[in-house]
N, C-alpha and C positions, 0 to 999 in steps of 0.2 A: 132715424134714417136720414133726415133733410141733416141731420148734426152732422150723420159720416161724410155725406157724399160731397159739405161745404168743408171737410177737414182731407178729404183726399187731393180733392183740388188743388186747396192752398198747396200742401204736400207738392204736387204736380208742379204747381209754379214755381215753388222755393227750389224744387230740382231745376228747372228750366232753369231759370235766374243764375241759380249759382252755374249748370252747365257754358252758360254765354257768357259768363264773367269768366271761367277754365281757360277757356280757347282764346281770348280776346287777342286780336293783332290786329296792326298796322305796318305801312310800309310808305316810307316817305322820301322817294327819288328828289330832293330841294325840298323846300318850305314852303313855296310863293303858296298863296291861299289857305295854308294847314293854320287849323285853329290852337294854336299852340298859346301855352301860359307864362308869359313873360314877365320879367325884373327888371330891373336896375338899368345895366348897358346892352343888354341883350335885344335885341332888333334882328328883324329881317329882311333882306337889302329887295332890290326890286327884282334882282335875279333869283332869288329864291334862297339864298345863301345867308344860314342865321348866324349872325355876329352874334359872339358869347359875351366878350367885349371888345373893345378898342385901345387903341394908345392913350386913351384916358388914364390918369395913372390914378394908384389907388383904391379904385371902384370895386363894384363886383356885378356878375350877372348870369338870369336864373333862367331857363328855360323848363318847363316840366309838360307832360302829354296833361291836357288837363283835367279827364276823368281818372279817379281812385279805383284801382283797380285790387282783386282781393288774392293776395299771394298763396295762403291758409287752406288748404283744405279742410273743411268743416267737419270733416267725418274721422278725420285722423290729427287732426292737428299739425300735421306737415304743409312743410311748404314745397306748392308745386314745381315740378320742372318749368325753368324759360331762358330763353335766348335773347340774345341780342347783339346786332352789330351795326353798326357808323362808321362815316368818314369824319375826317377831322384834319384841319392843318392848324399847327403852332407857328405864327409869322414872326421874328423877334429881329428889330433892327438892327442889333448888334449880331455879328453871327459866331461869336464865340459864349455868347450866354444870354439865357431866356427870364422870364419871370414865371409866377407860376400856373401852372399847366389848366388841364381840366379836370375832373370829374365826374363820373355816372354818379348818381344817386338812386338810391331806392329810399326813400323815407315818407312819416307819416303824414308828414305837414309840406307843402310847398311854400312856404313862408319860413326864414330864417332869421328871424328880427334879434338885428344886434351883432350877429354875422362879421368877423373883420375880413378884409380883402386880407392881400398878401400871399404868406407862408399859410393863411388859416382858408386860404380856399372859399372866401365866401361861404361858410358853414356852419366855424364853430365860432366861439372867441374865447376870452381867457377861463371862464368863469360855469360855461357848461363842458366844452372839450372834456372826453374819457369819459361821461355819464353814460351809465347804463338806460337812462329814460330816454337818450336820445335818439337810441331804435333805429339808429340810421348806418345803410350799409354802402361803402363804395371801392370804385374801382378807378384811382386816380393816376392821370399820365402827369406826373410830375415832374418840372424843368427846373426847382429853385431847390437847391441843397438848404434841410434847414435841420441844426445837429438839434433843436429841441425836440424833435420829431425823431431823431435818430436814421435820417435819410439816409440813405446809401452813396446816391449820387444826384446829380442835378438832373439826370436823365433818368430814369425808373420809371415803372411799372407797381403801381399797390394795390394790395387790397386793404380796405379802413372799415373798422366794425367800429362805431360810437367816440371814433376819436382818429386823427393824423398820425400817429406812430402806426404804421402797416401792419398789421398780421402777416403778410409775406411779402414781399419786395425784390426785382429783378431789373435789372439793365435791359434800358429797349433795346429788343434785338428780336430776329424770328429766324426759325428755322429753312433754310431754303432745299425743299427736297429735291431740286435740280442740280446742288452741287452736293446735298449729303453735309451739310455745318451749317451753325449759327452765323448769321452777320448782324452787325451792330447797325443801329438806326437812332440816327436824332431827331430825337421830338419834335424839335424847335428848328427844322429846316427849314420849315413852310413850305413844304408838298406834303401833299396828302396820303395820307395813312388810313386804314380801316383796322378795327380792333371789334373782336367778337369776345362775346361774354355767355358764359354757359353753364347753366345750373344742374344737376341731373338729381331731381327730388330722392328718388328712389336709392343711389348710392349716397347720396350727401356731398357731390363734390363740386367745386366751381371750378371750372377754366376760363384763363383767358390767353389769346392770340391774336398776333400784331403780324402785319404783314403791311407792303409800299400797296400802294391800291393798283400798281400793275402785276401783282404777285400772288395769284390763287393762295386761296385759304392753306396757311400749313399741315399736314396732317401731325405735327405734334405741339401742344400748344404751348406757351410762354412758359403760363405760371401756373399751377395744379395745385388746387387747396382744398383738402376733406375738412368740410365745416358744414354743420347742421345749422341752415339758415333761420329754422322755427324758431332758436332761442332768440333771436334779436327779433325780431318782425312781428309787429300787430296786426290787427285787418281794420280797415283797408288801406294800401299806400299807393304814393305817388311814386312815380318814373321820369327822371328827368336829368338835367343835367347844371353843375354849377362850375362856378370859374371865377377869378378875377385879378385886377393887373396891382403892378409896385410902381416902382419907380420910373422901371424899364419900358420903352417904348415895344409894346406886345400888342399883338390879336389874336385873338382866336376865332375859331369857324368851327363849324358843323354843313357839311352839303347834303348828308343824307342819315336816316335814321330807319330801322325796322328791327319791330319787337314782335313775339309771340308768346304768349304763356301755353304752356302743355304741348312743346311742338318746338319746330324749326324755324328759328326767324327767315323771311323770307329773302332771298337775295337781294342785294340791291344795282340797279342799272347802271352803271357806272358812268357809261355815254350820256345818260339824261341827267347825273350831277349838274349844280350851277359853276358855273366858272371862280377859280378865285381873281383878287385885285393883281394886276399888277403891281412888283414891288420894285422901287426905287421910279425915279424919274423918266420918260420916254424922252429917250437920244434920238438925234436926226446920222443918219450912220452919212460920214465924208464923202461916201463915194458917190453921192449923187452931185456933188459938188465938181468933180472931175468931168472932164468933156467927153460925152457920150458916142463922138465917133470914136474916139481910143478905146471906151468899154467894149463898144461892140465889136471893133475888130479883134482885140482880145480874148474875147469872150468867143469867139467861132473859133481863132485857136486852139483854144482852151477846150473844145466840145470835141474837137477832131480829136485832142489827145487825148482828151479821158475816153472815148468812145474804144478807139482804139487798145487803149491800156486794158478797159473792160472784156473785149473782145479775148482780147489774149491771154487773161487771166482765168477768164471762165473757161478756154479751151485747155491752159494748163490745171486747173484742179476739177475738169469736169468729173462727174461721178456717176456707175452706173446702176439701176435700181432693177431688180428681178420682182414676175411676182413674189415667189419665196422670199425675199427676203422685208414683205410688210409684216409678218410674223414677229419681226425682230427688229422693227423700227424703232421703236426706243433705244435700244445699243448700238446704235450706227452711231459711229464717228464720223467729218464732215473731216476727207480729205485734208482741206486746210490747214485745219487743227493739228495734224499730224504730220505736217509738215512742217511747220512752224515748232512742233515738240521736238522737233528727231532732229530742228537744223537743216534742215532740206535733205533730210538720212545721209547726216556728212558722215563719213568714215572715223573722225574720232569719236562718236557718239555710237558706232558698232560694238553692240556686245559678242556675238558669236553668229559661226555660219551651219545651220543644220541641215539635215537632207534635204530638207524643202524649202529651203532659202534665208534669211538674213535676218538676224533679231538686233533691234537698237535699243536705246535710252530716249527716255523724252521726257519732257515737261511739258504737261496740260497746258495750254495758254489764259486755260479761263479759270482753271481750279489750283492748277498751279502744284498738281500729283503728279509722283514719278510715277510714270509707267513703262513696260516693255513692249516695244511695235514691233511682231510679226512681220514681214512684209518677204510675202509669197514669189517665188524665183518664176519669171515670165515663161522657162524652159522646162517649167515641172512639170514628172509624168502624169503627176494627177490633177494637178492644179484645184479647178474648184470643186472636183469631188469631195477632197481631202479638208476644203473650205468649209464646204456645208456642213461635211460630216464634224470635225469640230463646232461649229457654232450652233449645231443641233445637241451632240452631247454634253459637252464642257461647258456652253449658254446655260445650263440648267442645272449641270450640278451644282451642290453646296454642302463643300464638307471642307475640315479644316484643316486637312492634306494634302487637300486638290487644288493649285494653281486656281487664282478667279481669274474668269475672261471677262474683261469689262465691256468690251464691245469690238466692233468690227469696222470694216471700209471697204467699199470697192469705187475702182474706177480704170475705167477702161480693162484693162489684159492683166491689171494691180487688185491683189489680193490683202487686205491687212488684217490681224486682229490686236487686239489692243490687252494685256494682260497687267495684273501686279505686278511690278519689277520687285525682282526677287537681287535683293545686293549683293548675296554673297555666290552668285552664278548658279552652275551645276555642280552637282553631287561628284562628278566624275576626274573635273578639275582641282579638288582635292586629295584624291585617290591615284590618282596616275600623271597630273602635272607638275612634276615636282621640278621645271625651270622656273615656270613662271612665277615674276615676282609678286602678282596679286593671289598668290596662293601658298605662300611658304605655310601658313599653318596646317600642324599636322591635326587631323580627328582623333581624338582621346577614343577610348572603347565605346565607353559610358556615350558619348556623341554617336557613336556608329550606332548601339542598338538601340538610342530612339528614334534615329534615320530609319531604322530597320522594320521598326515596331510601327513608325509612322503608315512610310509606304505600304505595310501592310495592314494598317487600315485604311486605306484610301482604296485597296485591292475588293476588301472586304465588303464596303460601301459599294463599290463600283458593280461585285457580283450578283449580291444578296439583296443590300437595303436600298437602293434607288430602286423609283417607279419602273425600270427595265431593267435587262440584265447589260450591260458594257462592260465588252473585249477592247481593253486598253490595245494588245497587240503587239508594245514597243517598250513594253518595262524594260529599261534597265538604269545605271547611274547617268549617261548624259540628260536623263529625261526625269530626273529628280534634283527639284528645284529648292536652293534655303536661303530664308530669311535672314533678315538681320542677326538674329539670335540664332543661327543655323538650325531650324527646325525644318525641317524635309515638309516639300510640298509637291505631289506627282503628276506633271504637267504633260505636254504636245500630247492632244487627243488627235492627230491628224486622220490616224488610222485605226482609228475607234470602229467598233461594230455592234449596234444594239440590236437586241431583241426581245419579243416580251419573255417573261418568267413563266416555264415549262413548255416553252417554243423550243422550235428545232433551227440550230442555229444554220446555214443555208451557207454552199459551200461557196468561197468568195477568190480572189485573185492571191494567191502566196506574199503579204508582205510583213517587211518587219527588220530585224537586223541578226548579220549571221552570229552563231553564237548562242544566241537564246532562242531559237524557234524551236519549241518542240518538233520530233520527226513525225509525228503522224497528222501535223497542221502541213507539214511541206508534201505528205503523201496523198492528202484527204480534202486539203483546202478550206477546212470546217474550223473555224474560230469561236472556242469554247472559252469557258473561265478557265481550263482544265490546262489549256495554250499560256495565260497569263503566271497559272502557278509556275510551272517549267522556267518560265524565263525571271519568276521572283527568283525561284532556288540557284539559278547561275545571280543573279544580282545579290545574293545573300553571301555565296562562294568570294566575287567579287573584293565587297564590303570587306569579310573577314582575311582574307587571303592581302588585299591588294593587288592583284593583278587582271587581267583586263581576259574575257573568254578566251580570247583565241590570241597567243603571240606567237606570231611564226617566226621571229627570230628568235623564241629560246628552245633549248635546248627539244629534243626527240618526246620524251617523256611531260614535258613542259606545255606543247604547244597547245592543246587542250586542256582547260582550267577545271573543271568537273575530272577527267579524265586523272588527271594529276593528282587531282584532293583523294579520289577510290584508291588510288594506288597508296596514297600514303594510309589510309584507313586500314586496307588491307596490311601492313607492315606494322599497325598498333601504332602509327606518329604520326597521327592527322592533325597533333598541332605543332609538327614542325611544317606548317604550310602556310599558317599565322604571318600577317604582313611585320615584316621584322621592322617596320619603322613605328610600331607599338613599344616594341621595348622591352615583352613581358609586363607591359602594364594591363592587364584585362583581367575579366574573373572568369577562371578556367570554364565553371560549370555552365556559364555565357557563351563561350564562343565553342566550346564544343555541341552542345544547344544549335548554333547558329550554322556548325560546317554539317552535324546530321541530317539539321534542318532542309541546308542546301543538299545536300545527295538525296535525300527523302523526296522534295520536290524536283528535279530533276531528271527524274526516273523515264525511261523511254516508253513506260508501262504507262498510260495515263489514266488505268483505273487506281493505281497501285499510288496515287498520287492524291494527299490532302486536299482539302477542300480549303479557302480562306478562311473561313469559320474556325478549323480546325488550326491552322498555320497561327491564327491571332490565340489563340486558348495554348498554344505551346509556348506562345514568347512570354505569352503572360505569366505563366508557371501552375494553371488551372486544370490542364493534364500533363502526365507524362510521355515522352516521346519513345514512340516502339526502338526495341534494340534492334539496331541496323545487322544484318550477315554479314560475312564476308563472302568476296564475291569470289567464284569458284574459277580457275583458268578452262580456256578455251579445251583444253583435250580431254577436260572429264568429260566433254560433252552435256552438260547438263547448263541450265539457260538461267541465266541471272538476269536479277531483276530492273538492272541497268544496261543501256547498250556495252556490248561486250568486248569491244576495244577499239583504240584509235580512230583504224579504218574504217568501223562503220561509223561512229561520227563524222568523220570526213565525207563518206558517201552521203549521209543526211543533209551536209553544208550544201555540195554539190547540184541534189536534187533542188534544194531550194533556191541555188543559183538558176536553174536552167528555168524553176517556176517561175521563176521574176522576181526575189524577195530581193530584200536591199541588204 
């Protein structure tokens, strides 16, 4: 019994022990008093700032945490999760090239006897380098190109398992999730840098990430390598760090250090870092040599006009802030910016002018992206209604049909939003502007029905698959937008209307454009998805046809585009209605597909009318499309399924004039 209860124990403590040695961390804001295990040139200065080494040339120098610490999990034989991150600055006198760099080490010895400085990092030398018994794993910020190593470049990023030729290797650089890209970073600036090191036991992978030490952690990291660290690592190792100089007048530093095993290294205080040295010589600057009553009158001139330049500057880009819109602080745009992108919205920098005011070109000043500025007409009926309601719906979608909003501005009575510049304009300045010289090309078929196929899945998303339902409102082709490679993107949500899925949509103010309003939105005021078909089947008509809803300068029979197409349906030649600048280039069973499609959706019946669901499984060719009637004349008296001539479409236009619509 006295045998169990002295073997339960042990048991008890050998848990204990190994659970303290699991967790073990530190965190080391500077040096000053840390009992650290030092080499060679390694020292630390009186402000807490451990030199790795100096412009000693040559040398090498070894800092390590000086208790062994046990990586191994005993029960499994894996090696546990741990992090780690530091500051570091590489000082090198010349400023077009460094010597070399540093290194983390994880290894089993803190002693490297025999070690050459250089290219060899204080580590290895000719005669061990590449052995597997060297059990030593790193993470080296290397500034000396050296091809026996197979370096990449003089600036990289490695990781080293038992030898200098990296297992994976990257150009310092880090991702800046404020502009969305990499930017590149020299090691060997001398400012300071922090690099985070990250093991994660359980999937096997290490990460490392580099960022300026004024630049939050990136969320995607450098360099990403799946490696099972058990096979190199013994128990128990040391943690620490090596370096050393050449030729080159070099320094290295360390300001701060924090490690954790089984866990998250701990931050480090940036503000209680030790300072580095000044570099190069302290200059007496001239101007104190100058007669001090000429500075000082100068100087009061000098406060009067910048005061004033201030004054006036911040009255010209002042900006105004709503509650609503801390919701959306992040996507604000700063005036400024957008003033300086758009040229101070000079008129050669105008793309087009829409219902609701004036879209330009810009360049970001900081990111240096094209984009399209919005910018909202001070005399709009709706102003920031029409503001909100886009930067609440289009803010949040994300599909890849849909125009992105990148963000917004306001200021003062100034309305902005900030979108993707789409090059190749609107959908509609292909279709019907056949002066303009940035438009000579004509749409092939094949281009129209993925324009076609697009917008209708943007429709489809818009009804069904987003978090709520959105009544776009304003389909048609000026408000379908194409890229470079003219792929259709279905933009201005100005007059968007959401509401939740199996809600009752609430009847709202008649807007939109004549031509595509269904009639019983201009009778009822109610904006359904059932409103957005209606006005896809006139933008399908549109597309296939080339011609524009309503031209009242053609012909009697003409001036209604839907109207037109039934009439020729009925006569059996509905593809003599085909825009003839195709040429009979298209595939019949397409574009009769596409003018059904358009009379299908169009219908004054708006039970009688597809769902998006259904419009996208027709173009796809996954059902077939019902046979259309023919529509019956007015005197048999019997009621077709379309409005039943001219005049009451005109009455419809009418009504929806007198509602308000646009």
């Amino acid at each position: 019994m006295f045998f169990f209860k002295c073997m339960l124990l042990f048991l008890i403590l050998c848990r204990f022990v190994s659970s303290q040695q699991e967790d073990v961390g530190f965190t080391y804001n500077g040096f000053r008093g840390i009992n650290m295990t030092l080499d060679g040139l390694s020292q630390i200065a009186d402000n807490g700032l451990l030199i790795l080494v100096n412009t000693t040339k040559s040398q090498v120098g070894h800092a390590f945490y000086p208790q062994p610490l046990s990586f191994i999990n005993s029960s499994t034989g894996n090696v546990l999760s741990f992090s780690t991150t530091f500051v570091f600055a590489i000082s090198s006198e010349a400023t077009t090239i460094a010597g070399p760099g540093i290194v983390l080490v994880i290894s089993p010895s803190r002693g490297f006897p025999g070690a050459l400085s250089s290219s060899y990092l204080g580590l290895f030398n000719t005669s061990n380098i590449g052995n597997s018994s060297n059990h030593v794993i790193g993470v080296e910020l290397d500034t000396l190109q050296n091809t026996e190593f197979n370096d990449i470049d003089d600036n990289h990023i490695g990781i080293d398992i038992n030898d200098l030729k990296s297992v994976k290797a990257v150009p310092a650089s880090y991702f800046s999730d404020k502009e969305n890209r990499r930017v590149n970073l020299s090691l060997y600036s001398g400012h300071p840098m922090q690099l985070w090191v990250e093991y994660y036991g359980s999937k096997k992978q290490l990460n490392v990430t580099l960022a300026p030490i004024n630049v939050p952690k990136p969320t995607i990291p450098l360099l990403s390598l799946k490696i099972d660290l058990s096979r190199f690592m013994v128990d128990p190792m040391f943690v620490g760090f090596s370096s050393s100089t050449s030729s080159l007048d070099v320094s290295n530093y360390l300001l701060g250090w924090s490690f954790k095993m089984n866990g998250q290294a701990k931050e480090l205080s940036l503000s209680q870092l030790p300072k580095l040295p000044r570099r190069g010589p302290k200059t007496t600057p001239k101007i104190f040599s100058i007669g001090f009553p000429v500075i000082g009158v100068s100087l009061v001139f000098m406060s009067i006009f910048i005061i004033q330049f201030i004054v006036a500057r911040k009255k010209k880009f002042a900006e105004v802030l709503e509650d609503w819109e801390l919701v959306y602080g992040p996507h604000r745009f700063r005036y400024k910016d957008l003033y300086i992108a758009t040229k101070g919205f000079h008129d050669k920098e105008l793309l087009g002018i829409g219902g609701f005011g004036k879209v330009y070109r810009g360049i970001l000043p900081t990111t240096k992206e094209e984009v399209a500025v919005k910018r909202v007409s001070h005399d709009s009926r709706q102003g920031v209604r029409e503001f909100v309601a886009e930067i609440i719906s289009i803010g949040k979608l994300q599909h890849r049909n849909i125009v992105t909003l990148l963000g917004y501005c306001r200021r003062k009575g100034e309305l902005l939003l900030v979108y993707d510049f789409m090059p190749n304009g609107s959908l509609d300045r292909f279709l019907f502007d056949h002066k303009s010289t940035t438009t000579k090309t004509t749409l092939s078929w094949n281009q129209r029905f993925q324009i076609i196929k697009s917008v209708a899945s943007a429709l489809l998303y818009l009804h069904e698959e987003w978090e709520q339902v959105v009544v776009h409102r304003d389909v048609k082709s000026s408000n379908v937008m194409l890229d470079k490679e003219l792929n259709a993107r279905l933009g201005d949500f100005g007059l968007a209307k959401l509401y939740d899925h199996g809600g009752d949509p609430k009847t709202t103010h008649v807007v939109g454009t004549f031509g595509y309003l269904a009639p019983e939105y201009a009778r009822t005021g109610k904006a359904n998805p059932s409103v957005d078909v209606f006005a896809f089947g006139v933008f399908l008509l549109e597309v296939a046809c080339g011609k524009r809803p309503i031209e009242a300068e053609a012909s009697e029979e003409c001036i209604v585009l839907v109207d037109w197409v039934i009439s020729s349906w009925n006569r059996g030649a509905i593809l003599e209605t085909v825009d003839p600048k195709l040429e009979m280039n298209y595939e019949v069973q397409e574009m009769e597909l596409v003018l059904k499609l358009g009379l299908l959706c169009s219908q004054c019946n708006p039970t009688a009318r597809p769902c998006m669901r259904q419009v996208v499984r027709y173009l796809e060719g996954e059902i077939q499309l019902p046979e259309l009637p023919f529509l019956t004349s007015e005197s048999t008296g019997e009621i077709s399924f379309w409005c039943p001539s001219l005049e009451s479409r005109m009455t419809s236009i009418v009504d929806s004039l007198l509602s308000g619509g646009r």
